[in-house]
C-alpha positions in Angstrom: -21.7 -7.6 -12.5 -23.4 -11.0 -13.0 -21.6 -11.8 -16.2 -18.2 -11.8 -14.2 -17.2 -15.1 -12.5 -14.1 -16.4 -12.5 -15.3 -19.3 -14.7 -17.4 -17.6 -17.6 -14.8 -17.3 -21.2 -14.1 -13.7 -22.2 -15.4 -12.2 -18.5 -13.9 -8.8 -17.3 -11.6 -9.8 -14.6 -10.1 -13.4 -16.6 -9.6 -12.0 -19.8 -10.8 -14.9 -22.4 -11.0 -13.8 -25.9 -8.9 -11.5 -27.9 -7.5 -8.5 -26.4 -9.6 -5.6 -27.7 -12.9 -7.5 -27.0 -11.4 -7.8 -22.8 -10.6 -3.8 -22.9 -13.8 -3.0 -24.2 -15.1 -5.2 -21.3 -13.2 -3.6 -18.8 -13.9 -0.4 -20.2 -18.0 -1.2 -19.6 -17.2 -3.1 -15.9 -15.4 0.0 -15.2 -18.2 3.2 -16.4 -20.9 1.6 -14.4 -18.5 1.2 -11.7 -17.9 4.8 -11.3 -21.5 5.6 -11.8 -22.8 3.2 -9.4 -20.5 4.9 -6.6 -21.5 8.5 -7.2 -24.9 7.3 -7.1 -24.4 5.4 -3.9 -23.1 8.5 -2.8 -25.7 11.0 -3.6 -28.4 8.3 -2.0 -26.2 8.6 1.4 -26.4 12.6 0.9 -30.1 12.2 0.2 -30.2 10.1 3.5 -28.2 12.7 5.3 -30.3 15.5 4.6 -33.3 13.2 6.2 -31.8 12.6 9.2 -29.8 9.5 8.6 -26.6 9.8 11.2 -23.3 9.8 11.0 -22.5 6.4 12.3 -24.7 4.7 9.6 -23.0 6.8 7.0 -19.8 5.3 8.1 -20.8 2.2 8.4 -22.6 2.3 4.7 -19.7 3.4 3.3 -17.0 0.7 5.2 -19.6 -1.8 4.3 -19.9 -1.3 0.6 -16.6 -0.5 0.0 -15.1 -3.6 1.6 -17.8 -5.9 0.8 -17.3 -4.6 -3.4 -13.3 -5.4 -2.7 -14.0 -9.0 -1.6 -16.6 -9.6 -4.4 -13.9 -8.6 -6.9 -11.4 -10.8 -5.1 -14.1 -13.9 -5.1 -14.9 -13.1 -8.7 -11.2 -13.4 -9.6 -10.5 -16.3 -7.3 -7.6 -18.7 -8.9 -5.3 -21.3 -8.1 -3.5 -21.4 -11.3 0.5 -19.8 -10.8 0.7 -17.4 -13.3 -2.8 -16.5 -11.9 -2.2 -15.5 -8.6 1.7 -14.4 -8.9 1.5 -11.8 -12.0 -2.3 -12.0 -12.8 -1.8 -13.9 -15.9 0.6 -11.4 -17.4 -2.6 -9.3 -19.8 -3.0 -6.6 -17.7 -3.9 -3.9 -20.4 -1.2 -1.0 -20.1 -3.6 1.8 -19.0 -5.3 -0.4 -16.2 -2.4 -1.2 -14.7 -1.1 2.3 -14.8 -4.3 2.7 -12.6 -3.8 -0.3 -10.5 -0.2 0.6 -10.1 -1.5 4.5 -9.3 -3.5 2.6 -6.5 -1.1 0.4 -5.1 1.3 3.4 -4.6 -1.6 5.7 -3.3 -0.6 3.8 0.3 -2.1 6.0 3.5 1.0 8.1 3.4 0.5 9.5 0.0 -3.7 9.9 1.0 -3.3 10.5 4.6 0.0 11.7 5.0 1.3 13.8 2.6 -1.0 16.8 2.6 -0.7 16.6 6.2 2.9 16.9 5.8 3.0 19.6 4.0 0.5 21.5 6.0 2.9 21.0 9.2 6.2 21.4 7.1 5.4 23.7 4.3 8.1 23.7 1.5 9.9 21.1 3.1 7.5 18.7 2.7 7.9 18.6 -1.1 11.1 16.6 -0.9 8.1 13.6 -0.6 6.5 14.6 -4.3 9.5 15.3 -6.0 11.5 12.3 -4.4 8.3 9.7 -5.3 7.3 11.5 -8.5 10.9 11.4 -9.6 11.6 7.8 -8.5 9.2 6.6 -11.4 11.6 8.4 -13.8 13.9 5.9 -12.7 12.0 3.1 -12.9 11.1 4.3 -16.3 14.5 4.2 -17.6 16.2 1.9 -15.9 13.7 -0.8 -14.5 11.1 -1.4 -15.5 11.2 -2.7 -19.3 14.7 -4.6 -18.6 12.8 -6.5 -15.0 10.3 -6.9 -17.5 11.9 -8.4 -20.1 13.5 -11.1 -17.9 10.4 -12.4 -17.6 10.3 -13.7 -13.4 7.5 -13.3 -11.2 9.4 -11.4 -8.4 12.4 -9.1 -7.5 14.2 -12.4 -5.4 13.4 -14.6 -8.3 15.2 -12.1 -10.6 18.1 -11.8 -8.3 18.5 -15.6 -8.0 18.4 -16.2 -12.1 20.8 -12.8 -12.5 23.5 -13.4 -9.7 23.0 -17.5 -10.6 22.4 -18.6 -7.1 20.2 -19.5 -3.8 22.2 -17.3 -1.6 21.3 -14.2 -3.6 17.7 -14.9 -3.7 17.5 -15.3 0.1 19.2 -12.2 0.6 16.6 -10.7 -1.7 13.5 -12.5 0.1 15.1 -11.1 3.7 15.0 -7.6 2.2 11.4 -8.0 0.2 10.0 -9.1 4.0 11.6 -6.3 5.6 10.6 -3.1 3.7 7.7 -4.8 2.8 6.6 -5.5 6.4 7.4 -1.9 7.4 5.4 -0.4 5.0 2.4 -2.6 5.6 2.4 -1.8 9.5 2.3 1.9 8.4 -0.7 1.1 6.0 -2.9 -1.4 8.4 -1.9 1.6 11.2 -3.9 4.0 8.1 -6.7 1.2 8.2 -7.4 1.3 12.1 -7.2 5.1 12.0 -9.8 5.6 9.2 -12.0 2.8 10.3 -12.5 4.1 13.7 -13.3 7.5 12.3 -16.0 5.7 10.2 -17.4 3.5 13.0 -16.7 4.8 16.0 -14.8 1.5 17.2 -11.7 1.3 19.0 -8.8 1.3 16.9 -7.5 -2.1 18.0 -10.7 -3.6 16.4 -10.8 -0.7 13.1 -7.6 -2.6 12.4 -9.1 -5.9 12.2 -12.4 -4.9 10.5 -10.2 -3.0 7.8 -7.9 -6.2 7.6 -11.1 -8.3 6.7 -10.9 -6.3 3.3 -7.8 -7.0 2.9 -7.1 -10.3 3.3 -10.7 -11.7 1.3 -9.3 -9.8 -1.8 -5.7 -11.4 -2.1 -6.3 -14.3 -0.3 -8.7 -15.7 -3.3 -7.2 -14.1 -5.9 -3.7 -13.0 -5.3 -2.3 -10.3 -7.8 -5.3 -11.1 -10.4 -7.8 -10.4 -7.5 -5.1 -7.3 -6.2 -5.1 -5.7 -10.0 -9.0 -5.0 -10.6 -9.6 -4.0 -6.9 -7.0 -2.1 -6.9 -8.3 -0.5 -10.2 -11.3 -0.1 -8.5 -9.7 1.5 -5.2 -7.9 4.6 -7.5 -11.2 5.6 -8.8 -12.7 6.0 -5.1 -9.7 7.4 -3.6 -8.9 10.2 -6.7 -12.9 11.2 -6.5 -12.6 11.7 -2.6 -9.4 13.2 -2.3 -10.3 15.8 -5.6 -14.0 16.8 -4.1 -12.8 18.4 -1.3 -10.1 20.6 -2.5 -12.6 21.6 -5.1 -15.1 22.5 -2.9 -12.6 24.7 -0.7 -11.4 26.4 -3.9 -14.5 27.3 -4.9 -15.2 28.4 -1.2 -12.1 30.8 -1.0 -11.6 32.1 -4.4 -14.5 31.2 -6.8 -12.5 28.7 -9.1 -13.0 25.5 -9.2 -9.4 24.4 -9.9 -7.5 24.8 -7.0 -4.1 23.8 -8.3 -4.3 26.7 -10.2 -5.0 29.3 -8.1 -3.5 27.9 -4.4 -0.4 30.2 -4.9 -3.1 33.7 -4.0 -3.9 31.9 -1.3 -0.4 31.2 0.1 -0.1 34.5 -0.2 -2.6 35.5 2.0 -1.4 32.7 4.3 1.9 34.2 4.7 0.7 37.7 5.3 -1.4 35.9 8.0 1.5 34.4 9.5 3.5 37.3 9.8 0.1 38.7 11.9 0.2 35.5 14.2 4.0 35.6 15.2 3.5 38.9 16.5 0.0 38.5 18.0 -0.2 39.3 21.7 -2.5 36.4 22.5 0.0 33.7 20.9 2.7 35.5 22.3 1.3 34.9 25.7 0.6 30.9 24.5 4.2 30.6 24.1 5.2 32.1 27.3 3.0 29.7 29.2 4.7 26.4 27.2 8.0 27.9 28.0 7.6 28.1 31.9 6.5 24.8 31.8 9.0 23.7 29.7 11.8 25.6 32.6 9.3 24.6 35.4 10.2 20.5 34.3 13.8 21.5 33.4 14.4 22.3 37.3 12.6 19.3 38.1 15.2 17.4 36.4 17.8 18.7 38.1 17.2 17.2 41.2 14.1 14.4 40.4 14.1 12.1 43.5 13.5 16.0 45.6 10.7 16.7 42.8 9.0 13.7 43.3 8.6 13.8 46.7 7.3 17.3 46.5 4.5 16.4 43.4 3.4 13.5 45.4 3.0 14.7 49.0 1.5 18.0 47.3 -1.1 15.6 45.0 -1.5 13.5 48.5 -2.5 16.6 50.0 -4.8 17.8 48.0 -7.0 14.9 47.8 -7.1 14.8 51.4 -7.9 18.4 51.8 -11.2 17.6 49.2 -12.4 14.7 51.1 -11.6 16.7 54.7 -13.9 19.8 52.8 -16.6 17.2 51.1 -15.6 18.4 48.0 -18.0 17.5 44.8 -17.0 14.3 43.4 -15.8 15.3 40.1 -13.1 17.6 42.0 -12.4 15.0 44.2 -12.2 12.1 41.1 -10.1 14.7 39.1 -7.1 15.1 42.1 -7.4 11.4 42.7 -6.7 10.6 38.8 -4.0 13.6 39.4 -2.1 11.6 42.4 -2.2 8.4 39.6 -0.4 10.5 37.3 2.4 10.8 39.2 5.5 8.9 37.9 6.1 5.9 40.8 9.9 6.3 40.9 12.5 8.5 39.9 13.2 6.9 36.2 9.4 7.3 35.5 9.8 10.4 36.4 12.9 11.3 34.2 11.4 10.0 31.4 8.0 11.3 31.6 9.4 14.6 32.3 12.0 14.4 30.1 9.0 14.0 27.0 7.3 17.0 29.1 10.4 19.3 28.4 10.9 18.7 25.0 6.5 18.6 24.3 6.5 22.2 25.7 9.7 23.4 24.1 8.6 22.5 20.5 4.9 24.0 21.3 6.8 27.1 23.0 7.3 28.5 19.2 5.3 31.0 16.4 2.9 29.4 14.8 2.5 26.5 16.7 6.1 24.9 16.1 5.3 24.9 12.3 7.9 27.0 9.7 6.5 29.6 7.7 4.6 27.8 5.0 6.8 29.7 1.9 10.4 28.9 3.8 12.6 26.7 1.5 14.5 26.0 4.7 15.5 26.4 8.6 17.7 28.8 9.3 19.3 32.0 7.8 22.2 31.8 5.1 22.9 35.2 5.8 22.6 34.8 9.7 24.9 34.2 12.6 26.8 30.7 12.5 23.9 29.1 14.5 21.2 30.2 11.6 23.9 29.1 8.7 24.4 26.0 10.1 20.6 24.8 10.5 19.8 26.0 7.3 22.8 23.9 5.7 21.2 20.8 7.7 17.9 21.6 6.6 18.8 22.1 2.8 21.1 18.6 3.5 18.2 16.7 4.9 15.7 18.0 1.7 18.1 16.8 -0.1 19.1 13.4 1.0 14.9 12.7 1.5 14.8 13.1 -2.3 17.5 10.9 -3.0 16.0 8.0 -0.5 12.4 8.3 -1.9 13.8 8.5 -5.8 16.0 5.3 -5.3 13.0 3.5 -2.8 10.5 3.8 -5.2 12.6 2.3 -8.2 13.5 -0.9 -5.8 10.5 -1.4 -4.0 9.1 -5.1 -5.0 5.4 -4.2 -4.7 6.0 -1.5 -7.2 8.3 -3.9 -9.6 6.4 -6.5 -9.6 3.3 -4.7 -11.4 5.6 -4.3 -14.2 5.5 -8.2 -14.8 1.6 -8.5 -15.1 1.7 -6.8 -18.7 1.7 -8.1 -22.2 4.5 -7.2 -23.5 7.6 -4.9 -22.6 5.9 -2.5 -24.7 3.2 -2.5 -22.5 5.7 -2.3 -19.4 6.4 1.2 -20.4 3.0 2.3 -21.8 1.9 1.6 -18.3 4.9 3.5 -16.1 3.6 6.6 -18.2 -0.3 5.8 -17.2 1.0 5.2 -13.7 2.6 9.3 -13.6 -0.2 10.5 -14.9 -2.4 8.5 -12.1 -0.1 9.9 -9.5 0.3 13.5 -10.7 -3.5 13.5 -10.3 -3.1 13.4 -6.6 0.2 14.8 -5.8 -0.1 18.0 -7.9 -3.3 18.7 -5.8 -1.8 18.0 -2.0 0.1 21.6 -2.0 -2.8 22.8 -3.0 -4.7 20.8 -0.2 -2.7 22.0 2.5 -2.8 26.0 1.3 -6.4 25.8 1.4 -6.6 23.8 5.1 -4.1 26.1 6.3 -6.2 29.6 5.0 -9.2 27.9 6.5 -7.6 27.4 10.0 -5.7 30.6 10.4 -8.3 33.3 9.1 -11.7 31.1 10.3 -10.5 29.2 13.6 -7.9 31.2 15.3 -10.1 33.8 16.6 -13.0 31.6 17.9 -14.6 31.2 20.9 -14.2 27.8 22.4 -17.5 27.4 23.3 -18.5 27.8 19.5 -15.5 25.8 18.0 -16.8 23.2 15.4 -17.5 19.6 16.6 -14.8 18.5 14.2 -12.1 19.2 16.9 -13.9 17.1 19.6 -15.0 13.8 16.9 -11.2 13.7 16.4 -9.5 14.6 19.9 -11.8 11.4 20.8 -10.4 9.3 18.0 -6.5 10.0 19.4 -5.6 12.8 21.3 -2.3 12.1 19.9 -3.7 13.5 16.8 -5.5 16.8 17.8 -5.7 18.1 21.5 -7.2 21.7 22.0 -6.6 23.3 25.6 -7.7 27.0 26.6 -4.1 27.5 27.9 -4.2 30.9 29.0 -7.6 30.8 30.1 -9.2 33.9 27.8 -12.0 31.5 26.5 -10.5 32.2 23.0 -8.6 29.9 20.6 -5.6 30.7 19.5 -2.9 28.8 16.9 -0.8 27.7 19.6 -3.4 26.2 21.7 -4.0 23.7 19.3 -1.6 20.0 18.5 -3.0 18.7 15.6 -1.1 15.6 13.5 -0.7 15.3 9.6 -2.3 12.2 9.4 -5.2 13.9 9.9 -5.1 17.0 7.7 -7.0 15.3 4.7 -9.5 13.1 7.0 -11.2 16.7 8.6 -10.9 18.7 4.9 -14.5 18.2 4.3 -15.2 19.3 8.1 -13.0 22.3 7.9 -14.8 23.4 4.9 -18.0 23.0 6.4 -19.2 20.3 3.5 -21.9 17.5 4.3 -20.4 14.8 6.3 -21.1 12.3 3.7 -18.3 13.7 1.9 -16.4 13.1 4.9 -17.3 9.8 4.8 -16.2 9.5 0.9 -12.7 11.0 1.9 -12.6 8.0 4.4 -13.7 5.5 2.2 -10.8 6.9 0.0 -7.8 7.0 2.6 -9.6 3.6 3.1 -9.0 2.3 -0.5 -5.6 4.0 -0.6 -4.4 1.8 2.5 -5.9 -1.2 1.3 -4.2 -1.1 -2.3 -1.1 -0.6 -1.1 -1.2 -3.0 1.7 -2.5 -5.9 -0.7 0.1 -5.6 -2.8 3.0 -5.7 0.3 1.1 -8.5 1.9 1.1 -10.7 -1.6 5.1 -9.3 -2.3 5.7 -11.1 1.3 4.0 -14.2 1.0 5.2 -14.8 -2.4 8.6 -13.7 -1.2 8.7 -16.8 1.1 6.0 -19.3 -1.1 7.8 -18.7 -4.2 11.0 -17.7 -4.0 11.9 -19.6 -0.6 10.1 -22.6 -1.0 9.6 -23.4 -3.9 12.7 -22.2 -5.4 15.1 -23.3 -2.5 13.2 -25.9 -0.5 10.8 -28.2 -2.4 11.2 -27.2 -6.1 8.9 -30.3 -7.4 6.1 -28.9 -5.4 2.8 -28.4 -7.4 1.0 -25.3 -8.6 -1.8 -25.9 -6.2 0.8 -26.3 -3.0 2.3 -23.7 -3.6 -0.6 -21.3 -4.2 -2.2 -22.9 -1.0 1.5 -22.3 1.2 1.2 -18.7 0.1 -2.6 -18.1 0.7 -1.6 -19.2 4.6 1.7 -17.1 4.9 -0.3 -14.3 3.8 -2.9 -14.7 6.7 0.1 -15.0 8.8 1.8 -12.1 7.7 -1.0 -10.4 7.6 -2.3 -11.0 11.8 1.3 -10.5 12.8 1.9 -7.0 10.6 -2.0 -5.9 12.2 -0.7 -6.8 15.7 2.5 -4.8 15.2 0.3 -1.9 13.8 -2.0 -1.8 16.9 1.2 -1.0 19.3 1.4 2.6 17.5 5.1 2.4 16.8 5.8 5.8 15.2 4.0 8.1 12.4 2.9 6.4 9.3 5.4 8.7 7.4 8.3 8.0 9.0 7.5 4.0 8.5 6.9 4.5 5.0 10.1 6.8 5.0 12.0 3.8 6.2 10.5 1.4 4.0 12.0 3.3 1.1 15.3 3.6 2.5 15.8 0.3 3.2 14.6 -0.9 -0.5 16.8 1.4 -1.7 19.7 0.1 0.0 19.5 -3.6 -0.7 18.2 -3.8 -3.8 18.9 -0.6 -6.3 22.6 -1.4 -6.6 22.3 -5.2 -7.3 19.2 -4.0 -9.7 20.9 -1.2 -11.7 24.2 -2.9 -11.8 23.1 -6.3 -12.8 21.2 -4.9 -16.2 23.7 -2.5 -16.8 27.0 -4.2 -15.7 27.6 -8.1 -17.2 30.7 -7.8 -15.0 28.5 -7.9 -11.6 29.4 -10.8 -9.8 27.0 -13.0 -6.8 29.8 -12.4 -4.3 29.7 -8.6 -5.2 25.6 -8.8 -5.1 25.7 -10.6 -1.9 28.3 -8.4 -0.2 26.2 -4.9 -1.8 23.2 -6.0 -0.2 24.3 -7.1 3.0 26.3 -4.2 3.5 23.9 -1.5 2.1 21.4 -2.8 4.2 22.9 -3.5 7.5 24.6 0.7 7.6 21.2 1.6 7.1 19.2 -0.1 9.8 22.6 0.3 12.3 21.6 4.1 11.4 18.1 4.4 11.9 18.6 1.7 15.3 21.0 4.3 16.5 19.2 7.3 16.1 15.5 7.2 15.6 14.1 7.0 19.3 11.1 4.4 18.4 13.8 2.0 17.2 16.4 3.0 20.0 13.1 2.1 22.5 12.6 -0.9 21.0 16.6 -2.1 20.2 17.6 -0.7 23.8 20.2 1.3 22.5 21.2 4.3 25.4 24.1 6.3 23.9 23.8 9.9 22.8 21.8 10.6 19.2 24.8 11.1 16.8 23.1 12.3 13.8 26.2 11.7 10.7 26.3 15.3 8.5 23.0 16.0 10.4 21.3 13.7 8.3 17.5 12.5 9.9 17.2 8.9 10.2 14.2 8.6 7.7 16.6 9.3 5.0 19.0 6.5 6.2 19.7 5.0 2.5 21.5 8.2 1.5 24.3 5.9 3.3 23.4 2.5 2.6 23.0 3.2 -1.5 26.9 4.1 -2.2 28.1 1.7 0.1 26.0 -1.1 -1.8 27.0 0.5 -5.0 31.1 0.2 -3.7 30.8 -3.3 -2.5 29.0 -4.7 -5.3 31.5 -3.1 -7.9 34.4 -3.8 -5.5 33.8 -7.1 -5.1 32.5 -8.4 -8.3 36.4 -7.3 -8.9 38.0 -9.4 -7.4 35.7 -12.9 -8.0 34.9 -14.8 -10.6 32.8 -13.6 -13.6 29.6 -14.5 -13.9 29.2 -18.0 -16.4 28.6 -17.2 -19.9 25.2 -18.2 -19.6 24.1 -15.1 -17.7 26.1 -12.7 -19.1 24.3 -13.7 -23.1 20.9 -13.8 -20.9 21.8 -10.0 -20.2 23.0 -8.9 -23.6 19.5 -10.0 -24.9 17.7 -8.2 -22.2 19.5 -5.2 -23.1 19.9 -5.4 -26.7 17.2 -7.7 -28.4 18.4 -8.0 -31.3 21.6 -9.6 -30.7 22.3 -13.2 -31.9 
């Protein structure tokens, strides 16, 4: 890659010369780029098979992976605006179908999504066909028009459309916001794959993973973001298809498991109807049930309870030390006494989480639906089962409609539309970017067959003493994640003695099917990539959020090029420490952040989108009103009744869920009520000037004098 610097005419990443001679250069950077890293790969395997270990392997693989990201983000280093904002706007349309592919690949489509639909089955495509969908819309509706308007970001389009300041503020609130939510569910993606590569806590796998980050768009912002994140898509499409592959071929013969997954959901569903009525998971369910009735009495009368668990754990400990007990007995009652909650709303509250842990574990199949159920519930049961399977089919519903509408108004996304040539180019590349994405999301059903045949007709059934070291490597990651307990004590394992978490369904895949673990390693380095696209393209949508359209645009317009590159290099770093630090608390499951992400892009900014292309007639007070109002029902929403945010707001009254409807899909409200108050409004004030209203007739219809 010598012939690349940032200075050299014609070079792969600054496109000098004509435009055929840079794609034929890309297209060279680009083969040896994907032969170097499946021979780097086969060297590790090589290395394996001599007794190289595991940590080394993960630290080869963090180590080359982020040290190749910053070299393409020094390479591409720039202070020049169009530079850094929209990478010079010559991003060839098949390239940035990939780079936009990457940038969407966040740790919830990687990590989460398989993972998902292993714990939810059918439910868990309302995800693919609301974010496949989505880029219909922004197909027909966005894309071209944004495009064609010719800004470098969403706010800046919202303050030349709604003519105004006010607008664009509005618009840099919301860019921060969904922006900032979804990057805290990425950087959480980075700490938990860098820790299963290293071995480090995952405090500081968060700030080794945000190294990678920050050297690529720091230098280069969205010139640097594009070819890495180019780069990324080929890593993470390679490590998420190997695996799949290698468990279809394991199962069934055939090496194209999209094909053939639906023979093994059947299988899976005979096996299921084996497990509910299994003797041994029967028993596994009684046991979570008395404790879930055993902290249910408990509650009835918790100051009495207390008293009881800690003059009984008192007790004990003194009766070990009065006996000279061995001292791991002895350790294990004293940590047992600790446990106890030191006053009575401890108490409630840990046992309260207790009750409802046990309850959801005291079900078949570990808590999970059968894999092939469209939804909860029975249409043709009592009015208990017809009403949780109309909730169920409601919330599959309104999940489509918050990830369709998210994904066309999410900036990061938008904004890759404005690094092509031409508008022509704008919709050459939306049709690369499906095909990028259908690559991974046709193969995550598949995915989470496959893990789930492998767990149900290869684990259950095991002895624990012979139970593969996958289980203990990632119980000491998180025991949040996977925790396996011998609950009714026959020394066998059984479905519901095991918690596992989504986000690490795809992570173990080349564990669970028994494959070298430098392919784990490669699936890492993937989930790795995928995080790191997506969050270097929210972190540069911030800081050019406030750089560009804050400062420059509303505070010091007469600023230069170079001050105002150099105002957003630091807000990213900013941005950046504070979204790591949030990201390190844990708040909630990276799908549910990313879930909220969407919803609350769809709420401020689809309406004023849509209607200012499509409707001259769309007024700034109606924009203004739309987005504040859109917005503002859907965080009072998910404040009132998802319990992370009710922790962190304070908020005590009873969950009051409207039509049933799960907080994650908290824009099904906010959208129409945008949509109302934008058309409402615009109304009843002024027209916008003439100026704006010819601006859109042009962007709509070209040909108009």
């Amino acid at each position: 890659m010598a012939g690349m610097s940032p200075d050299s005419g014609g070079s792969a990443f600054t496109g000098g010369g004509s435009n055929a001679a840079f794609k034929k250069q890309l297209n060279k950077v680009y083969a040896w780029y994907v032969g170097g890293f499946i021979l780097f790969v086969a060297i590790l395997g090589i290395a394996e098979q001599m007794g190289l270990t595991r940590n080394y392997i993960g630290y080869a693989f963090l180590a080359a992976t982020v040290f190749l990201y910053a070299g393409i983000g020094f390479m591409s280093r720039t202070n020049d605006a169009a530079e850094y904002y929209v990478a010079g706007r010559r991003v060839p349309a098949m390239y940035n179908g990939m780079a936009t592919g990457a940038d969407w690949m966040s740790a919830a489509s990687f990590i989460g999504m398989a993972g998902t639909l292993y714990l939810t089955g059918y439910s868990g495509l309302a995800f693919i066909m609301g974010w496949t969908g989505g880029y219909c819309l922004v197909a027909l509706f966005l894309a071209p028009y944004l495009r064609k308007f010719g800004q470098f970001t969403i706010p800046d389009f919202l303050g030349a459309r709604y003519d105004g300041n006010l607008p664009r503020f509005l618009g840099v609130v919301a860019a921060i916001l969904c922006s900032f939510v979804y990057v805290v569910a990425q950087i959480y993606g980075v700490g938990l794959i860098t820790t299963r590569l290293t071995g480090v806590s995952f405090e500081m796998g968060i700030f080794l993973g945000l190294g990678g980050i920050l050297v690529c768009s720091f230098l280069g912002g969205m010139k640097a973001v594009t070819w890495t994140q180019v780069a990324q898509y080929i890593i993470l499409i390679i490590a998420y298809l190997i695996p799949v592959v290698w468990l279809s071929v394991k199962q069934t013969g055939f090496p194209i498991p999209q094909i053939v997954y639906g023979y093994q959901l059947e299988k899976v569903t005979a096996r299921e109807a084996e497990l509910i009525k299994d003797p041994k998971e029967l028993e596994v369910i009684a046991i979570f049930k008395e404790r879930a009735d055993a902290l249910g009495e408990k509650l009835k009368d918790i100051p009495t309870a207390l008293a009881a668990d800690k003059a009984a754990a008192e007790k004990k400990v003194a009766d070990l030390k009065a006996a000279n007990a061995p001292a791991a007995e002895l350790a294990a009652a004293e940590k047992a006494l600790a446990a106890v909650p030191k006053d009575a709303a401890a108490a409630k509250d840990a046992w309260t989480k207790g009750k409802a842990a046990n309850e959801a574990r005291a079900k078949p199949l570990a808590g999970m639906p059968r894999h092939a159920a469209q939804y909860a519930g029975d249409p043709n049961g009592d009015e208990k089962a017809k009403t949780a399977y109309d909730t169920s089919r409601r919330n599959f519903l309104a999940l489509i409609f918050c990830l369709m509408v998210g994904t066309a108004a999410l900036p990061h996304i938008l904004m890759r539309f404005y690094t092509t040539p031409s508008v022509k180019e704008a919709r050459e590349s939306v049709s690369w970017s499906l095909f990028f994405i259908f690559l991974l999301y046709f193969t995550a059903p598949a995915l989470a067959v496959l893990v789930k045949y492998e767990v149900f007709n290869v684990l259950v059934g095991t002895p624990f003493d012979k139970l593969p070291a996958w289980i203990s490597s990632w119980a000491a990651v998180d025991p949040t994640l996977l925790t396996v307990a011998d609950v009714n004590k026959d020394g066998i394992f059984q479905l519901g003695e095991m918690r596992i978490g989504g986000d690490i369904i795809v992570l173990a895949t080349p564990e669970i099917g028994g494959l070298p673990y430098v392919i784990s390693g490669m699936v890492a380095a993937g989930g790795l990539a995928a995080a790191l696209s997506t969050a270097d393209g929210l972190l540069l949508t911030i800081a050019n959020a406030l750089s560009h359209d804050l400062y420059y645009k509303m505070i010091d317009p007469n600023a230069s090029t170079g001050r105002r590159v150099a105002i957003s290099k630091a807000l990213l770093l900013v941005v950046a420490l504070a979204a790591a630090y949030v990201a390190a608390q844990k708040p909630a499951d990276i799908l549910f952040l990313v879930g909220a992400a969407f919803s609350f892009a769809a709420a401020a900014f689809f309406p004023v989108l849509v209607l200012g292309i499509f409707w001259k007639r769309a007024s700034k007070w109606g924009a203004v009103a739309g987005m504040i109002g859109g917005l503002g029902i859907t965080i009072y929403y998910m404040v009132t009744t998802q319990p992370w945010m009710r922790g962190v707001f304070g908020v005590t009254s009873p969950i009051e869920l409207w039509y049933g409807i799960a907080p994650i899909s908290a824009g099904v409200f906010g959208v129409p009520v945008g949509f109302a108050l934008v058309i409402l409004v615009s109304l009843i004030t002024p027209a916008p000037n003439k100026e704006v209203q010819d601006l859109i007739d042009h962007v709509r219809y070209p040909t108009l004098k």
